[in-house]
C-alpha positions as CSV (number, residue, x, y, z in Angstrom):
1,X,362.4,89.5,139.8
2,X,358.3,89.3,139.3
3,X,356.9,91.7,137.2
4,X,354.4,92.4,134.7
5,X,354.7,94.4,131.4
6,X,352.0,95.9,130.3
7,X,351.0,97.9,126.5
8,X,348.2,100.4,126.9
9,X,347.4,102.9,123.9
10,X,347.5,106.8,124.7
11,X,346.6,109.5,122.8
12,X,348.3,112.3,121.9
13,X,346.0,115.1,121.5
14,X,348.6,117.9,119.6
15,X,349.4,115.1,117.1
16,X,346.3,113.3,116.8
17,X,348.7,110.1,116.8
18,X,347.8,107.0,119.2
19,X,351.1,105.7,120.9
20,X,351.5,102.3,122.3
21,X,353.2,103.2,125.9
22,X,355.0,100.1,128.0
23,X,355.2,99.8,131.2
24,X,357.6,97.5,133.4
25,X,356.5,97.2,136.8
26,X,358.2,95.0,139.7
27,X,355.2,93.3,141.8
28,X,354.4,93.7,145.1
29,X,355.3,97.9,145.3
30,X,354.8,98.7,148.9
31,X,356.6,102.2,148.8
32,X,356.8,104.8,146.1
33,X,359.1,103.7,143.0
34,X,361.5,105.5,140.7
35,X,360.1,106.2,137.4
36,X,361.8,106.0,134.2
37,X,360.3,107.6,131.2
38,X,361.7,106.6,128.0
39,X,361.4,107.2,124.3
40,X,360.8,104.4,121.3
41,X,359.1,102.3,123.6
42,X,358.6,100.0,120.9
43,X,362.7,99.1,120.9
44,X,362.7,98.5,124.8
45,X,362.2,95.1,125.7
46,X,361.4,92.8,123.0
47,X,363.4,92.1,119.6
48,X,360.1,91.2,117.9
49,X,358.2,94.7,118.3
50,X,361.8,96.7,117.8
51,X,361.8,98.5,115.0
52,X,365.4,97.1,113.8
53,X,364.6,93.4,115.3
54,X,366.9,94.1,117.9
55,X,365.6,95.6,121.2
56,X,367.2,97.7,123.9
57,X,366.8,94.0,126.0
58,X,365.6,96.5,128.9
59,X,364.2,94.1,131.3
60,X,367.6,92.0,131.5
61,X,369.5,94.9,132.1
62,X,366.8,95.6,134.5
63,X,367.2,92.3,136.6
64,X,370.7,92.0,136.0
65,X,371.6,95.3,137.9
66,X,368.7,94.6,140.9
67,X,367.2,97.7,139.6
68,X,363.9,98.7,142.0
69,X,362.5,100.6,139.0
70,X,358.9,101.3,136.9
71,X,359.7,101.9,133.5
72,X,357.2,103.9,131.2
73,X,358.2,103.6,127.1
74,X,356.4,106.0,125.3
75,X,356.4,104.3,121.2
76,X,357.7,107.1,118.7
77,X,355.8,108.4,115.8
78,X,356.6,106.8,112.6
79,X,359.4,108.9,110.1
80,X,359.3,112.5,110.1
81,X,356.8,112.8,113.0
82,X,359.3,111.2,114.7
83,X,361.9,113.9,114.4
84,X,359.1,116.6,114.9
85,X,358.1,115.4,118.4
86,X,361.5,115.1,119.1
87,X,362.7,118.4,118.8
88,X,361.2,122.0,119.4
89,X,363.9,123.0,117.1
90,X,363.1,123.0,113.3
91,X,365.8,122.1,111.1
92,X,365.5,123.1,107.1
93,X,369.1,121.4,106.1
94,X,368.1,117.6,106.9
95,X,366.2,117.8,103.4
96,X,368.2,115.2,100.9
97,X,370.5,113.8,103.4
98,X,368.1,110.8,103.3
99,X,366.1,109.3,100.7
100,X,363.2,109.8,103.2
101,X,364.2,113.0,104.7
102,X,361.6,115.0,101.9
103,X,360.7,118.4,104.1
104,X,362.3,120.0,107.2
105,X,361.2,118.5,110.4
106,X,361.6,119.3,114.2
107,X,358.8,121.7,116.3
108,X,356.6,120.1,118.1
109,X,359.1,118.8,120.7
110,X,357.6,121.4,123.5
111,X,354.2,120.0,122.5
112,X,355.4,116.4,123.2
113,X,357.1,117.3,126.7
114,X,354.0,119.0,127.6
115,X,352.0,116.0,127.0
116,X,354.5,113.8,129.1
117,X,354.0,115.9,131.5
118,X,350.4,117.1,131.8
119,X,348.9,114.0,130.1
120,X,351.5,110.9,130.8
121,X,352.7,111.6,133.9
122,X,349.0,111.9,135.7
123,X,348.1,108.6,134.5
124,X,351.1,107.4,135.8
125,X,350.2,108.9,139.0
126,X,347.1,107.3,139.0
127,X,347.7,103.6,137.7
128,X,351.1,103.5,139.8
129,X,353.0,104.6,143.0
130,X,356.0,106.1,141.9
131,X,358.1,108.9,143.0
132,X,357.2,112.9,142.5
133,X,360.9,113.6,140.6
134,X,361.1,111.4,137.4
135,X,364.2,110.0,135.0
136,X,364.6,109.9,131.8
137,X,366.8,108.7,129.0
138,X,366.6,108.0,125.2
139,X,368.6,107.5,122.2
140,X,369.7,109.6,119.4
141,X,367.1,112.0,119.1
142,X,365.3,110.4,122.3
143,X,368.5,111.9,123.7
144,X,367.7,115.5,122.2
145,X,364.4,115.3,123.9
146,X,365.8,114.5,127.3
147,X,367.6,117.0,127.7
148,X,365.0,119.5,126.2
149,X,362.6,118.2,128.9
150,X,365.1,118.5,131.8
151,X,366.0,122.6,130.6
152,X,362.1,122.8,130.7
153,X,361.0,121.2,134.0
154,X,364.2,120.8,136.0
155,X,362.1,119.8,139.1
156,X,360.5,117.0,137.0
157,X,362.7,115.2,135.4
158,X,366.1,115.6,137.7
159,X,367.9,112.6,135.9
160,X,368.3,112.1,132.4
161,X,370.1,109.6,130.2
162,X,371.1,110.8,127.1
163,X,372.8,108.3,124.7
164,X,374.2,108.3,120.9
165,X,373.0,111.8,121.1
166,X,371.8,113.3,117.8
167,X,372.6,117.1,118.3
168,X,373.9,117.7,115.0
169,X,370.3,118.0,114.6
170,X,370.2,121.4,116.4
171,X,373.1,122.0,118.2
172,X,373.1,125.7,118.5
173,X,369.6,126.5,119.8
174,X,370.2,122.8,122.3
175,X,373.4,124.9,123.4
176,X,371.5,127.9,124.2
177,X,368.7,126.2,126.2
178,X,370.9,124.4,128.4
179,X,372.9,127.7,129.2
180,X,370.1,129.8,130.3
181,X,368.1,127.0,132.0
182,X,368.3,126.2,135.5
183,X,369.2,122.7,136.4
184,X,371.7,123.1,139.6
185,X,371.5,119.8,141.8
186,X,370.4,117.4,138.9
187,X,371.9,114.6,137.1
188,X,372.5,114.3,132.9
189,X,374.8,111.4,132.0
190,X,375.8,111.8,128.3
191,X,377.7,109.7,125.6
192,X,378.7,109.3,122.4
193,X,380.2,106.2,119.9
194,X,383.2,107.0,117.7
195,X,381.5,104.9,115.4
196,X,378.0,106.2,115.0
197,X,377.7,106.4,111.6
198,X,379.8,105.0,109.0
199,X,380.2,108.0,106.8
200,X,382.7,110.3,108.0
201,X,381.4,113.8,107.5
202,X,378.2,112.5,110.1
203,X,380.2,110.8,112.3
204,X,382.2,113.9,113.3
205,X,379.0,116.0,113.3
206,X,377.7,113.5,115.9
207,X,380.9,113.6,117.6
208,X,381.6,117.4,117.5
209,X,378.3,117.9,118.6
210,X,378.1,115.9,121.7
211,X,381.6,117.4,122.6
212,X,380.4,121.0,122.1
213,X,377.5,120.4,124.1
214,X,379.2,118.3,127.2
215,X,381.4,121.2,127.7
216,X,377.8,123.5,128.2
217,X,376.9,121.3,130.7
218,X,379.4,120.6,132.6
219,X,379.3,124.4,134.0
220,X,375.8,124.0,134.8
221,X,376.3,122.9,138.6
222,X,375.0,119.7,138.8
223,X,375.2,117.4,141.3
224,X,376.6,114.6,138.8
225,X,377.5,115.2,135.2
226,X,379.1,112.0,133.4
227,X,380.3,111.9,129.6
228,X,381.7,109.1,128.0
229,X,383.3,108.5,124.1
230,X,382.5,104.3,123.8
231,X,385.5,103.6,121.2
232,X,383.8,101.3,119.0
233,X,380.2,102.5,120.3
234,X,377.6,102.4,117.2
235,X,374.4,103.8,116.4
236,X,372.4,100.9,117.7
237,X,370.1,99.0,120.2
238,X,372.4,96.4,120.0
239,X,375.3,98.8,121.3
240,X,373.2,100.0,123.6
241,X,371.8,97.3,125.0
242,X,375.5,96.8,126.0
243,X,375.2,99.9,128.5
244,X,372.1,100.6,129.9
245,X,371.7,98.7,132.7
246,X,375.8,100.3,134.2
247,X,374.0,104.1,133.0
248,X,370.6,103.5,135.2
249,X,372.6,102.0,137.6
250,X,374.8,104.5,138.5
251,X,372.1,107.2,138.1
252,X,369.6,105.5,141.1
253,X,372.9,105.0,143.0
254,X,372.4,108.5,144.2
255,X,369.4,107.5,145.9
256,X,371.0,104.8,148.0
């Protein structure tokens, strides 16, 4: 498949931050594209700009699935920014769980959506034909964010991918969003490893977590909800690598 893949720096004007946002793009569009927009751009496609030295490898999965796609990666802010535009939800506990985790983070995930949308997705618009209802899918706390943007503007983003979700991060206010949003006729695929993290007491609050808030979703009325346990599924690119291409698959399959 011909393509290019471009890096172009955006600015976020809540944060002040400059993010590096990649974008895949087949050649030769001649009608308007599905759009994936995805978190940690930096960990898509290529093992040397990945913040772990392994990337996502995006663009394989990408050709090895005949995938008619644009993909937009949006690059994350770096350690507890991070967490803060990934979640409107502030969370006071996640002080001392990590050597780095020094204050409580989370807030200014409603300012980051509202960027995507306002800011990202018209220069989208105008640099590339792509379709008016949008995908996306992240990782982790990219998977917190997904679903966050789809409660917010269901008619936006009618697909997400959600994947190694961290909702222990903020499980009860993420559980009462999705109940009272509206979301009938879209698309969330969700999963979780059983091996996430190697220390028990987090890997069941992953687990638990994603469990707890599958069952909200799956009374929501969508057209297609799909959740999945991976048995020896870790917290990694390298995992999900493994996946990615079968989960955007089956979620452009609808449009066939």
């Amino acid at each position: 498949m011909n393509y290019t893949l471009t890096e172009q720096k955006l600015k976020l004007d809540f944060s002040g931050r400059e993010a590096a946002v990649f974008v895949y793009c087949p050649l030769d569009v001649i009608k308007p594209l599905p759009c994936l927009i995805m978190h940690d751009g930096q960990n898509l496609f290529d093992d040397e700009r990945a913040a772990f030295g392994v990337s996502w490898k995006l663009r394989e999965a990408i050709e090895s699935h005949d995938l008619n796609m644009i993909v937009v990666g949006i690059s994350c802010a770096d350690g507890l920014l991070r967490l803060d535009e990934y979640s409107p939800f502030h969370n006071k506990d996640i002080v001392g769980l990590r050597d780095w985790l020094t204050r409580p983070a989370g807030g200014l995930g409603n300012e980051y959506i509202d960027w995507i949308v306002n800011d990202l997705i018209a220069w989208i618009k105008n640099h590339y034909n792509v379709e008016d209802e949008f995908l996306m899918a992240g990782s982790s706390m990219g998977g917190l964010i997904s679903m966050v943007a789809m409660c917010r503007y269901p008619k936006v983003f009618t697909k997400i991918a959600c994947i190694s979700n961290a909702l222990w991060f903020a499980p009860n206010p993420m559980a009462q969003l999705i109940e009272v949003s509206e979301v009938n006729g879209n698309s969330v695929y969700m999963d979780i490893g059983l091996k996430e993290s190697d220390k028990p007491q987090e890997n069941d609050a992953y687990i638990e977590s994603n469990r707890a808030i599958a069952s909200i979703w799956a009374k929501k009325g969508l057209r297609r909800f799909t959740y999945c346990e991976i048995e020896d599924g870790i917290h990694s690119e390298s995992a999900w690598s493994l996946r990615i291409g079968k989960i955007l698959s089956g979620l452009l399959d609808e449009n066939r």
